[in-house]
C-alpha positions in Angstrom: -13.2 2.9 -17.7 -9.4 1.9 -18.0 -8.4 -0.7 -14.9 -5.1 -1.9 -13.7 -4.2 -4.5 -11.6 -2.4 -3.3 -7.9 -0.7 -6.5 -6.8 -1.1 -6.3 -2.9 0.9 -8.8 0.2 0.0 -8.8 3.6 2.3 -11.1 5.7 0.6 -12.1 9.0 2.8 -13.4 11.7 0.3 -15.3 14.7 2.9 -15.1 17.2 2.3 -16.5 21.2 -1.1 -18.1 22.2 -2.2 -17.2 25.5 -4.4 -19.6 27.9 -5.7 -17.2 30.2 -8.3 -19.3 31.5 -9.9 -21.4 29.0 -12.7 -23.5 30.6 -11.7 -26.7 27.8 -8.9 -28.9 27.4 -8.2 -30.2 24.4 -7.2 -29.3 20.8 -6.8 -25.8 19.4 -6.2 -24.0 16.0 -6.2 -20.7 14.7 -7.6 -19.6 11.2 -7.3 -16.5 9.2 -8.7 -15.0 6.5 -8.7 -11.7 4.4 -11.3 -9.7 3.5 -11.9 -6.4 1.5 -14.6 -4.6 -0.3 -16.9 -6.4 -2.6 -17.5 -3.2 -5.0 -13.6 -4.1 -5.5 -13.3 -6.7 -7.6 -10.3 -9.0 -6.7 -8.5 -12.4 -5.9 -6.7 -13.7 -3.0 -3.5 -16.0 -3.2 -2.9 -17.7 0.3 0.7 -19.3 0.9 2.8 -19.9 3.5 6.0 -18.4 4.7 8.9 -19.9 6.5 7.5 -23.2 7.2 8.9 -24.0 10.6 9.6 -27.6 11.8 8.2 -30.1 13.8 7.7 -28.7 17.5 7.0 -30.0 20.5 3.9 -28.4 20.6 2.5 -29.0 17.1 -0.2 -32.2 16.3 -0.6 -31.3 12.7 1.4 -28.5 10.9 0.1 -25.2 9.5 -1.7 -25.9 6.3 -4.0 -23.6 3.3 -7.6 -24.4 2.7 -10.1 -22.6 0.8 -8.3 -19.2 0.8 -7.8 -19.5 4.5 -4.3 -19.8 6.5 -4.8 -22.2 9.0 -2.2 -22.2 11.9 -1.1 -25.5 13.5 -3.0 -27.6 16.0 -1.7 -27.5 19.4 -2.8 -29.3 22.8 -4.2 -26.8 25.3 -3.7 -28.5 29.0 -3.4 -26.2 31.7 -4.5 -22.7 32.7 -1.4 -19.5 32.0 -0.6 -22.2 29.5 1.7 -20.1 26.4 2.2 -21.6 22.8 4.7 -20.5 20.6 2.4 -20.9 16.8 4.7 -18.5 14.8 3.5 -19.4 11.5 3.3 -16.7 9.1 0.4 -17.2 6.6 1.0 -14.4 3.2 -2.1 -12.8 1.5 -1.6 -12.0 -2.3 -3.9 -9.9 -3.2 -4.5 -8.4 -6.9 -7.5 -5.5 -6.9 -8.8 -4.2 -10.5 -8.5 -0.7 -9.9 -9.7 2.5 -12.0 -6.7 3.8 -13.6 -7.7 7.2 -12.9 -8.3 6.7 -8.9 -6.0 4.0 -8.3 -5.0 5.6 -4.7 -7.7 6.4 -3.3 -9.3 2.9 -4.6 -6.5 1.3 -2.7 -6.9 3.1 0.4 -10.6 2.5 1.0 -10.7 -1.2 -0.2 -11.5 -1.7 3.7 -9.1 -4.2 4.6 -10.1 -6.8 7.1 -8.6 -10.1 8.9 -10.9 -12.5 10.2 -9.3 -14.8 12.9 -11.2 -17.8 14.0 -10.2 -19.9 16.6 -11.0 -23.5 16.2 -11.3 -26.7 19.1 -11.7 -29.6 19.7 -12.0 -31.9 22.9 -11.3 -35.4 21.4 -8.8 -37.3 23.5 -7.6 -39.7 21.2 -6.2 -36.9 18.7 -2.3 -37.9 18.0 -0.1 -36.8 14.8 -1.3 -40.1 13.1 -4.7 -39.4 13.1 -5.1 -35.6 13.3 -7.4 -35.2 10.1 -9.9 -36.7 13.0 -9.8 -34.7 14.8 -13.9 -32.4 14.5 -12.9 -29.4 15.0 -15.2 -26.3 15.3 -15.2 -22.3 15.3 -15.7 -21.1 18.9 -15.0 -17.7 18.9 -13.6 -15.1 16.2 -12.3 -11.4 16.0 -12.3 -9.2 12.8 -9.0 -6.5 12.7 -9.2 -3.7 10.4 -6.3 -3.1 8.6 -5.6 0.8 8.4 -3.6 0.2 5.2 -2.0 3.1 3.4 -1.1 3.0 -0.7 2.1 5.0 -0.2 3.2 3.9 3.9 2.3 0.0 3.8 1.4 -1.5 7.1 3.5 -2.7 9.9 1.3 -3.1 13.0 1.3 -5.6 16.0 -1.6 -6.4 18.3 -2.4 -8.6 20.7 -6.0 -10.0 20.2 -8.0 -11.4 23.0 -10.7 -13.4 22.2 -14.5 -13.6 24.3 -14.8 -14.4 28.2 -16.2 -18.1 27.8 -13.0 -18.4 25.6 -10.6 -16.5 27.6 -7.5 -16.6 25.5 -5.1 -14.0 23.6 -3.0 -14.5 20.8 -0.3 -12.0 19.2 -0.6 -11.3 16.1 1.9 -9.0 13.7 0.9 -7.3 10.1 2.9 -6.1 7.2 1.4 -5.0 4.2 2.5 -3.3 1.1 2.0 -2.6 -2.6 4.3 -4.7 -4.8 3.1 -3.9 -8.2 0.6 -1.9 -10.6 0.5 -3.6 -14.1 -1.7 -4.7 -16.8 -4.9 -6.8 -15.3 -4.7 -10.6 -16.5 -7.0 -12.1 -13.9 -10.1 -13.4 -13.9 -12.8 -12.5 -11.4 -16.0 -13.4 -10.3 -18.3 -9.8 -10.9 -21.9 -10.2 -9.5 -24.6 -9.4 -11.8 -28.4 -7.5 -10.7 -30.7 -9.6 -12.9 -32.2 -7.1 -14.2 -33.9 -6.1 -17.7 -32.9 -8.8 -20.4 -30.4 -10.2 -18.0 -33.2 -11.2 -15.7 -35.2 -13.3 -18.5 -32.1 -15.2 -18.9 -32.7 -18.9 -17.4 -29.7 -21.1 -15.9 -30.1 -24.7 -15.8 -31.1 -24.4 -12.6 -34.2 -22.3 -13.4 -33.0 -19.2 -12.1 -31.3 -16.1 -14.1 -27.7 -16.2 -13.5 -26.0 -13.7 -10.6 -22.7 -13.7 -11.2 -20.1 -14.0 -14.6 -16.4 -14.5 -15.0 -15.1 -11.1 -15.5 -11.6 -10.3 -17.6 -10.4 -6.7 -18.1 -9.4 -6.1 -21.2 -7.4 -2.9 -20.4 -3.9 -2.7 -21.8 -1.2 -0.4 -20.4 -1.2 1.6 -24.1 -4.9 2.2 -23.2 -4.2 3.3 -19.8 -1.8 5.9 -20.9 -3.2 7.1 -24.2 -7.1 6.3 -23.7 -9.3 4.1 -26.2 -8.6 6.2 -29.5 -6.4 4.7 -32.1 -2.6 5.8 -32.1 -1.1 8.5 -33.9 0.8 7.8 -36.8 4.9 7.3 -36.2 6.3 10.9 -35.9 2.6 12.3 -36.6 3.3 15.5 -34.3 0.0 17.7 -34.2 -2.0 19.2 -31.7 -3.8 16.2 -30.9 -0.9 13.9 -30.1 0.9 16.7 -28.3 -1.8 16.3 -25.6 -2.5 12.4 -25.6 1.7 12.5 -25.2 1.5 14.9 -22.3 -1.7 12.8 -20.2 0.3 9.8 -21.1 3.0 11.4 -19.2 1.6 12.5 -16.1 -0.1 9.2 -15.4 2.8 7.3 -16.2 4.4 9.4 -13.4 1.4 8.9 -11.0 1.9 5.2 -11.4 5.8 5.4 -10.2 5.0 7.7 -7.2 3.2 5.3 -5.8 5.4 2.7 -6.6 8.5 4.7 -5.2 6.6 5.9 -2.3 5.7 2.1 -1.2 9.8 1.0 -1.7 10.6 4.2 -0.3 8.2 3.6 3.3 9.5 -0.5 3.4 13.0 1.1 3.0 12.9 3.6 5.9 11.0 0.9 8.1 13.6 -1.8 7.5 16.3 1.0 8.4 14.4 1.7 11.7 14.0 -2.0 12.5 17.6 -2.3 11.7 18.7 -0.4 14.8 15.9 -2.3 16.6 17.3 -5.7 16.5 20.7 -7.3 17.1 19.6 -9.5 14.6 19.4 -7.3 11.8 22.9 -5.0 12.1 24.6 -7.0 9.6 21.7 -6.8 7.2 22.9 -4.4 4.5 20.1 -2.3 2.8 21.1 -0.5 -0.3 19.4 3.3 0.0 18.1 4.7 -2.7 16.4 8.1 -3.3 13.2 7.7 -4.7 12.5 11.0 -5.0 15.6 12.1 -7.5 14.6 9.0 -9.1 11.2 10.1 -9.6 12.1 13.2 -10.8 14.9 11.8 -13.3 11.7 9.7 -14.4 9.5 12.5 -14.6 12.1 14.8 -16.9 13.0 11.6 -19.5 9.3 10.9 -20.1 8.3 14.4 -21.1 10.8 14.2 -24.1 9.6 12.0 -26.2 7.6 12.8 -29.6 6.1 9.2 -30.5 3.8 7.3 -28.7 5.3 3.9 -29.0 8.5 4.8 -27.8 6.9 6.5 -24.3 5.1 3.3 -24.1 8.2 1.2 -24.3 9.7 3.3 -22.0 7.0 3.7 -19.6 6.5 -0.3 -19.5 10.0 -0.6 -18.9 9.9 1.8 -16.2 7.4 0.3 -14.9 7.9 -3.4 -14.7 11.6 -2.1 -13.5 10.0 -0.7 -10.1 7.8 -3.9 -9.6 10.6 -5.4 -9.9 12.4 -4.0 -6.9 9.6 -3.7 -4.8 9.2 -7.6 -4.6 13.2 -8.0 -4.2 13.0 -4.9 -1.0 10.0 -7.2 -0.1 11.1 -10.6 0.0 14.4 -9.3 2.0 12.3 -7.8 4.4 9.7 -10.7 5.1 13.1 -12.9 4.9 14.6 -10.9 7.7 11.9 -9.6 9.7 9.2 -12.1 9.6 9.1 -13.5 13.9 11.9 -11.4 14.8 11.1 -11.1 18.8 12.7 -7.5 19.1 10.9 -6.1 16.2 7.4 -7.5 17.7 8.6 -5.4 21.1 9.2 -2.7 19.0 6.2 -2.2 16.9 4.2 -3.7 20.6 5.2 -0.3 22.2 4.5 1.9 19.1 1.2 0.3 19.7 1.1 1.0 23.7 2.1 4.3 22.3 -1.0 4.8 20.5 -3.5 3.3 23.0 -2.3 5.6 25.4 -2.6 8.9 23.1 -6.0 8.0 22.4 -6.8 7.3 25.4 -5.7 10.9 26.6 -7.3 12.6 23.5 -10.3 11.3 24.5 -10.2 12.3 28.5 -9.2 15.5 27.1 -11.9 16.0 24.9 -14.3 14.8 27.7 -12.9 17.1 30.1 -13.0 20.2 27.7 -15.9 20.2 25.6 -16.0 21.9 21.6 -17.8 24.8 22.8 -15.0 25.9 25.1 -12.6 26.5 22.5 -14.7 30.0 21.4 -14.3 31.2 25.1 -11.9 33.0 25.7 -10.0 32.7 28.7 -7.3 35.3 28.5 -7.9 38.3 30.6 -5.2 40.1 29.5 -6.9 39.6 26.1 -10.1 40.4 27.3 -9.2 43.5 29.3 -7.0 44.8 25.5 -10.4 44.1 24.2 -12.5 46.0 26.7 -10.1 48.7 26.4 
């Protein structure tokens, strides 16, 4: 099986924190974390964005641990109490994906965020000794992230944590797919100790369960499969066909890397209008899909292998390339922008209510009535 490594970024914005009626003073933190799913091997990269300044209501800033943003502390003192966090925590992600089924690999990686929220009642916590402070989970929620290969993700929620720790917090998602290239990571692959493997000893004993795992696909692989290369100008049957697979996945790779640049570019126009903020933002418009099929029409045209494969790496690394420059301006721009959080807020409303009303309607008109007929006219033609 060939692999490739998709080169995911989530940027999560933790907005407001709400006291609604939390039955504690005392310290408070939020953590997050991103999960996905384990038959997809991966690695996480966990920075921070936009590291703000020293607030009024921070004790210790926003730092990274273990894979895992955690927001800043802040006091908690009275009830309809409201924080302003905004720290935006970014998740790098890098999936080894089958060449073949890179989409739909992407699509059901089952995307989740974890967000914990920490406490502490210790009085004597101040910004000199805030590493003291012994701090402990209290309650958590778990968002799914409905993330699409070819749309992204732009979502805001606000999450409300359990009734003995009655507080809500806002929290904003982006997500999309920055690159598709040749895997160079190293992962941790579990092993099922069985046959041979499981005779194996460790020093510990025990036969081992997991192994350091490097792909050792190359893009010239990926395109042309495992069987030696044609000679230079060799043109045959055989490398008629390898020339023409090569082709069409080299132009499956760049739709999905046009269609993510092309969904980031269309939301950053929306959001544009949005927000008085963002008018003088200048976005340069490009059509992906004349690009695509300019793409698509050179490719087919060439006659030697190595020169597709210097074009399609070219063409490649090229459309990386932009879609982390479209990326960083939009993060740059949009990241804690209040009119774009009330703006994707009520597409949100928007969608709660919808379901809501699909579901009352489907309650109040069950499956089987949709093979009655209820038009006498209809019925009376019928009779007739």
């Amino acid at each position: 099986m060939t692999e490739l490594q998709a080169t995911l970024e989530f940027a999560v914005e933790i907005g407001k924190f709400y006291n609604v009626d939390l039955f504690q003073r005392g310290y408070y933190q939020l953590r997050a974390a991103l999960q996905w799913a384990p038959h997809v091997l991966g690695k996480v990269e966990v920075s921070l964005f936009k590291r703000p300044d020293k607030d009024f209501y921070s004790v210790c800033p926003a730092y990274i641990e273990n894979n895992v943003g955690i927001s800043k502390t802040f006091q908690i003192l009275y009830r309809n109490e409201e924080v302003p966090v905004n720290d935006v925590i970014l998740f790098r992600l890098n999936l080894l994906v089958d060449a073949n089924r890179i989409e739909a690999t992407l699509d059901r990686a089952d995307y989740k965020l974890a967000l914990e929220m920490w406490f502490s009642d210790q009085e004597d916590g101040g910004e000199a000794d805030y590493s003291g402070l012994n701090l402990q989970c209290v309650s958590s929620r778990t968002l799914k992230l409905h993330f699409s290969t070819r749309k992204g993700l732009h979502h805001h929620v606000p999450v409300l944590y359990d009734y003995f720790h009655l507080a809500a917090v806002t929290v904003t998602v982006h997500g999309m797919l920055l690159a598709i290239h040749e895997p160079y990571i190293q992962v941790v692959k579990p092993l099922k100790p069985s046959g041979w493997l499981s005779k194996q000893q460790t020093p510990t004993g025990k036969p081992p369960v997991h192994q350091l795992y490097v792909s050792e696909s190359t893009l010239e692989t990926v395109l042309f499969g495992n069987r030696p290369a044609s000679p230079v100008g060799s043109i045959s049957d055989m490398p008629s066909l390898r020339l023409t697979q090569a082709a069409g996945m080299h132009v499956k790779i760049c739709s999905l890397l046009l269609s993510a640049y092309e969904s980031l570019q269309e939301t950053l126009l929306k959001l544009n209008r949005k927000s008085s903020e963002l008018i003088d933002l200048k976005v340069d418009v490009i059509d992906c899909r004349e690009r695509l099929n300019v793409i698509s029409e050179i490719i087919q045209h060439f006659s030697v292998e190595e020169e597709l494969l210097e074009t399609a790496a070219s063409d490649v690394a090229q459309l990386c390339a932009e879609n982390v420059i479209v990326w960083s301006l939009f993060t740059e721009n949009v990241s804690l922008d209040v009119e774009v959080m009330d703006e994707l807020a009520r597409e949100h409303h928007v969608q709660r209510v919808k379901r809501f009303s699909e579901g009352f309607f489907l309650t109040e008109n069950h499956r089987q009535m949709d093979i009655a007929c209820h038009d006498l006219g209809l019925v009376f033609n019928i009779l007739i």
